[in-house]
C-alpha positions as CSV (number, residue, x, y, z in Angstrom):
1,X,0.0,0.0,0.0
2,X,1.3,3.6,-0.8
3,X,2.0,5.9,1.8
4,X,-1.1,8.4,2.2
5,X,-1.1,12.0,3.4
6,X,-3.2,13.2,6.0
7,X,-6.4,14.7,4.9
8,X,-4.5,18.4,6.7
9,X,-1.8,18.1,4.3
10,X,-1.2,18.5,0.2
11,X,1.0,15.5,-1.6
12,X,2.3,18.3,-3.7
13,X,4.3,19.6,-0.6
14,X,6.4,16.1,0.0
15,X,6.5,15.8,-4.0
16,X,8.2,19.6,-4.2
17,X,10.5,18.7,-1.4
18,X,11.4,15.1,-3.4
19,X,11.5,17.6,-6.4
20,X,13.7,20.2,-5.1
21,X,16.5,17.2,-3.9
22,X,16.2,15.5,-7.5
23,X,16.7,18.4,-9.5
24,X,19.8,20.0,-7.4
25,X,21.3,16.3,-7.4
26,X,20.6,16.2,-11.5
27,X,21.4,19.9,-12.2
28,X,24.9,19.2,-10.7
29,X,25.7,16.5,-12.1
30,X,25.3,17.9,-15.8
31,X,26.7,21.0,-15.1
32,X,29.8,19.0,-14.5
33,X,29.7,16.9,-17.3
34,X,29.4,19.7,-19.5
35,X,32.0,21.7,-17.5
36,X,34.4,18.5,-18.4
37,X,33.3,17.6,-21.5
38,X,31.3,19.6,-23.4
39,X,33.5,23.3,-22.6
40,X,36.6,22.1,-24.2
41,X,34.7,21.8,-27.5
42,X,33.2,25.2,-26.7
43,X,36.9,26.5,-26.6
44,X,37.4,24.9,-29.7
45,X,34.5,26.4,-31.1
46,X,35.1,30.4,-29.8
47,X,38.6,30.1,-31.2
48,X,37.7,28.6,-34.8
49,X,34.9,31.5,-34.2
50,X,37.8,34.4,-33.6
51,X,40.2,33.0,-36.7
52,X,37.6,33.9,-39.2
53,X,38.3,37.5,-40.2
54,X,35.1,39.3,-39.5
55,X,35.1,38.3,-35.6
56,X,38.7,38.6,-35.5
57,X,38.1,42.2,-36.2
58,X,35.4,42.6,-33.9
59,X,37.5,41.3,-31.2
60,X,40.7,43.7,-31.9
61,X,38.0,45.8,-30.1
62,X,36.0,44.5,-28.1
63,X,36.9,42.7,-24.6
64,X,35.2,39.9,-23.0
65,X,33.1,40.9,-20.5
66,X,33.5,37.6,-18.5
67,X,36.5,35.8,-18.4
68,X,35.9,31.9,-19.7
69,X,37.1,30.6,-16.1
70,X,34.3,32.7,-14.8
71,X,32.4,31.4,-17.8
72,X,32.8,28.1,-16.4
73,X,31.7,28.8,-13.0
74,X,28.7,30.4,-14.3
75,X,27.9,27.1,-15.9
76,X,27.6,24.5,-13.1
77,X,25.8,27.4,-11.3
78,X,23.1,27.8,-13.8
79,X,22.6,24.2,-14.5
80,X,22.1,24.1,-10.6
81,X,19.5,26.5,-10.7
82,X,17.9,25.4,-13.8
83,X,17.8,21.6,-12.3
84,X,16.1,23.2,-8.8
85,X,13.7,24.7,-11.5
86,X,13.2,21.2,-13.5
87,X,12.3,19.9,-9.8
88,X,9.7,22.0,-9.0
89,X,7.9,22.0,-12.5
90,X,8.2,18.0,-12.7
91,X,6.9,17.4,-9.2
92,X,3.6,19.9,-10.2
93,X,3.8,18.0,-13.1
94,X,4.2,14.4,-11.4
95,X,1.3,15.3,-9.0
96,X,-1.4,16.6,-11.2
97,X,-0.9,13.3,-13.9
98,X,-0.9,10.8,-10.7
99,X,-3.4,13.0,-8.5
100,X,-5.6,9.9,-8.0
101,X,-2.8,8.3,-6.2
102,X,0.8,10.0,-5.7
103,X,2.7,7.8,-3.9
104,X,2.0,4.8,-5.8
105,X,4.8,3.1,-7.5
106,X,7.1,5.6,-7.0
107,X,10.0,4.0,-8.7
108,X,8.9,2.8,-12.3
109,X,6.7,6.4,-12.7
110,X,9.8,8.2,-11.9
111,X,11.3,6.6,-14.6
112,X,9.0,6.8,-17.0
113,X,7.7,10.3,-16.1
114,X,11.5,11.1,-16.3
115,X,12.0,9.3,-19.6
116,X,8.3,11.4,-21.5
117,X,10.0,14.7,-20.2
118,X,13.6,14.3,-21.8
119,X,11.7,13.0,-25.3
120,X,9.2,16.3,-25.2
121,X,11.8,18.6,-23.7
122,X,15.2,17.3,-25.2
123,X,15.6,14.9,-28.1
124,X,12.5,16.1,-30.0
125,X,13.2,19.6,-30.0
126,X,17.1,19.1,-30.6
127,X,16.8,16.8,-33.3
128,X,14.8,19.7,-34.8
129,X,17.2,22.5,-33.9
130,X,20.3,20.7,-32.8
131,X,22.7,22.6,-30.8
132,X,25.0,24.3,-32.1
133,X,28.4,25.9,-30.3
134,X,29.1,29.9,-29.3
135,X,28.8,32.3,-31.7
136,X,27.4,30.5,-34.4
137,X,24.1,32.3,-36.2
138,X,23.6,36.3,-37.0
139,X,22.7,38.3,-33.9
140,X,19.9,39.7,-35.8
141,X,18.1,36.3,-36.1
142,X,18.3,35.1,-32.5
143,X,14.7,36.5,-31.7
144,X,13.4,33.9,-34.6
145,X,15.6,31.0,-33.8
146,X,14.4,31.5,-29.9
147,X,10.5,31.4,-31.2
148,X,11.7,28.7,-32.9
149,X,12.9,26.5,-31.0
150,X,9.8,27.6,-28.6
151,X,7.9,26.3,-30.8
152,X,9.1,23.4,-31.1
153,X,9.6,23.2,-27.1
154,X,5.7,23.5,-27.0
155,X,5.3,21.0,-30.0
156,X,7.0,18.2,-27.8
157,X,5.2,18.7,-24.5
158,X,2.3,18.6,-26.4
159,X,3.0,16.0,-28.1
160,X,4.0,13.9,-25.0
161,X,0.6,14.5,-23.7
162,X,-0.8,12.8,-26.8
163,X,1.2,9.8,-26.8
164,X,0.1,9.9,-23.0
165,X,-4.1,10.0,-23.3
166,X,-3.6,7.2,-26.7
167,X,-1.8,5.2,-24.1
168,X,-4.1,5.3,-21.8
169,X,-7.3,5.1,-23.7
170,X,-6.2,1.9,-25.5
171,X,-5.9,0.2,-21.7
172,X,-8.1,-2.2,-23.1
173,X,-5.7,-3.8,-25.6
174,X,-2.7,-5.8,-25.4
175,X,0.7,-3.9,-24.5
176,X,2.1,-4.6,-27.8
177,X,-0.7,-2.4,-29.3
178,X,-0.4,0.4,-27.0
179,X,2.9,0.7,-27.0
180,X,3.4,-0.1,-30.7
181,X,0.3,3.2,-30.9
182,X,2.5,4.9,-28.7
183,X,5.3,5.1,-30.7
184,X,3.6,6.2,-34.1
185,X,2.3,8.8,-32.1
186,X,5.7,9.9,-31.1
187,X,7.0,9.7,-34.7
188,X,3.7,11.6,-36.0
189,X,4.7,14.3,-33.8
190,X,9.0,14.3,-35.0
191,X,7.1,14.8,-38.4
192,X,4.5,17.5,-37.0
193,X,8.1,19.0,-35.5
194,X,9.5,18.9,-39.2
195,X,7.0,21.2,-40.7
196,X,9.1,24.1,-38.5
197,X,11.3,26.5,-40.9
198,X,14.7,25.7,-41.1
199,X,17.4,27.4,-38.8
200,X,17.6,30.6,-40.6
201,X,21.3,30.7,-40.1
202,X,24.5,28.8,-41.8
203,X,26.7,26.5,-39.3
204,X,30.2,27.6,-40.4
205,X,31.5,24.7,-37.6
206,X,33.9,22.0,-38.8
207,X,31.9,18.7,-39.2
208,X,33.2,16.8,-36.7
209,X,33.5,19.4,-33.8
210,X,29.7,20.5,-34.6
211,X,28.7,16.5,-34.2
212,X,30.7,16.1,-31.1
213,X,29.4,19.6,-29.8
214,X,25.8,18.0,-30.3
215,X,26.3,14.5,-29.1
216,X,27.6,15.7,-25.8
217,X,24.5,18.0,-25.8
218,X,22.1,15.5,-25.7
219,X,24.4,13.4,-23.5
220,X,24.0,15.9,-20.8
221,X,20.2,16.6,-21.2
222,X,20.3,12.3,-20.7
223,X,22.3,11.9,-18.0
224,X,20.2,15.4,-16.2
225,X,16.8,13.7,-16.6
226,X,18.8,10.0,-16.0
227,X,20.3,11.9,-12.4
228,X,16.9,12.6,-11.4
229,X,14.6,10.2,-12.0
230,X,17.1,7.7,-10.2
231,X,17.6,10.4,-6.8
232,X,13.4,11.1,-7.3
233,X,12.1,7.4,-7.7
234,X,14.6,6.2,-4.8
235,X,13.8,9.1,-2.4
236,X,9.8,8.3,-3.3
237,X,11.1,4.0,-2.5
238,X,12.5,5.4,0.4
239,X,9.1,7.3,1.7
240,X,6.9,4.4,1.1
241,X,9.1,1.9,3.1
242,X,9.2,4.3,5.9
243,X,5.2,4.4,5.5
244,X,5.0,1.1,5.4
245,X,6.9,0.7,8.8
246,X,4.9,3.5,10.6
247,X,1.7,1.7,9.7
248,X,3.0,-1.5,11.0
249,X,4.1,0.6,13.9
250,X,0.7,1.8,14.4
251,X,-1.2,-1.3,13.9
252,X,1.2,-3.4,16.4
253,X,0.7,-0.4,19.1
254,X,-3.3,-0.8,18.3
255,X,-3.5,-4.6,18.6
256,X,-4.4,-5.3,14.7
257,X,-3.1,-8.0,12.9
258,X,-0.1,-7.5,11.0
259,X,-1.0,-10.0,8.2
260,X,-4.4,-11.5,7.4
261,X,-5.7,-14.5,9.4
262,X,-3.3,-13.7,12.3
263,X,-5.2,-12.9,15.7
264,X,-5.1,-9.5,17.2
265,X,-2.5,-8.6,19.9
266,X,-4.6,-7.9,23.1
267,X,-3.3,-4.7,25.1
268,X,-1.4,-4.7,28.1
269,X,-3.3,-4.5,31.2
């Protein structure tokens, strides 16, 4: 049986908190792997960017405003706040699609909760309008390639919620059909996605540092969502055994039966 809330209290509260923990945990974690990983490329990137002779210019002139070590700093902070951020949207999120029941099994919904978000809010998008390193595109374009990608941001979630309510509604059928449904559904919306304009802007990247840039992009969106549905699902594991206990600790103290059949405990006198 899942743990359940006293009638005084709101699940969303204990799902925030779970929410707040996951997404600090999962923030972290991919703010480091792209500080590792992913910022050498972006080194690579800025300085093919300066050795072309228009930017070069520009930059006879021009200083950085932030050094790149400060740069770096600024990353693992923002991918901290942005993860705290991620943890309070998912558990609101988590809470109004399991409202029935909450706290039932926390484990495999945390995974597959998890899993829906980094398809609606990651891979879809991106393999729309892949990443693509610093200063790459016109400055005069980055209000379009912003609605854009919004666009394409609101496609997924959307979309996500489709695949969702076809799931659902075929609960009837085998699991091979529904998930088999499932899955065109996700591919009708990657076409839906495809009907976007093209990124209005040229990629002037070599080939292999622009793929590398990208992989290691989605890599850390993966392991983000893959952080925190592990630290979310076990915290939620870790509340419903400690339900579990303080029910058996209340029926022991009230003289029911732990398990069916058995007789109950009479109190001391």
């Amino acid at each position: 049986m899942p743990t359940v809330p006293s009638s005084s209290s709101s699940p969303v509260l204990p799902l925030l908190g779970r929410g707040l923990v996951a997404g600090g945990a999962a923030g972290l974690a991919a703010g480091l792997f792209s500080l590792l990983l992913a910022e050498p490329l972006m080194d690579r990137a800025i300085r093919a960017e300066e050795r072309r002779s228009a930017v070069q210019e520009h930059a006879r002139h021009h200083e950085e405003l932030f050094t790149r070590s400060t740069q770096h700093a600024g990353l693992v902070v923002t991918t901290l706040v942005a993860g705290l951020a991620v943890g309070v949207l998912f558990a609101v999120a988590y809470a109004l699609v399991h409202r029935r029941d909450p706290y039932a099994a926390p484990w495999p919904r945390a995974v597959a909760f998890a899993a829906a978000a980094f398809l609606a809010v990651s891979l879809l998008p991106a393999l729309r309008y892949p990443a693509n390193p610093p200063g790459v595109g016109d400055a005069d374009t980055v209000g379009d390639r912003q609605a854009l990608w919004c666009a394409a941001l609101v496609i997924g979630v959307l979309g996500m919620l489709l695949v969702r309510q076809v799931y659902v509604r075929l609960a009837t059928r085998t699991d091979p059909v529904r998930q088999a449904a499932a899955a065109l559904t996700t591919v009708a919306v990657l076409a839906v996605l495809f009907l976007l304009p093209d990124n209005p802007d040229p990629v002037p990247v070599d080939a292999v540092l622009l793929w590398d840039f990208r992989v290691l992009s989605i890599a850390s969106h993966a392991l983000l969502w893959a952080v925190f549905a592990a630290v979310f699902g076990g915290l939620g594991l870790r509340a419903a055994r400690e339900g579990a206990r303080g029910r058996a600790a209340g029926a022991r103290a009230a003289g029911v039966p732990s398990r069916p059949g058995a007789a109950p405990t009479a109190p001391p006198r």
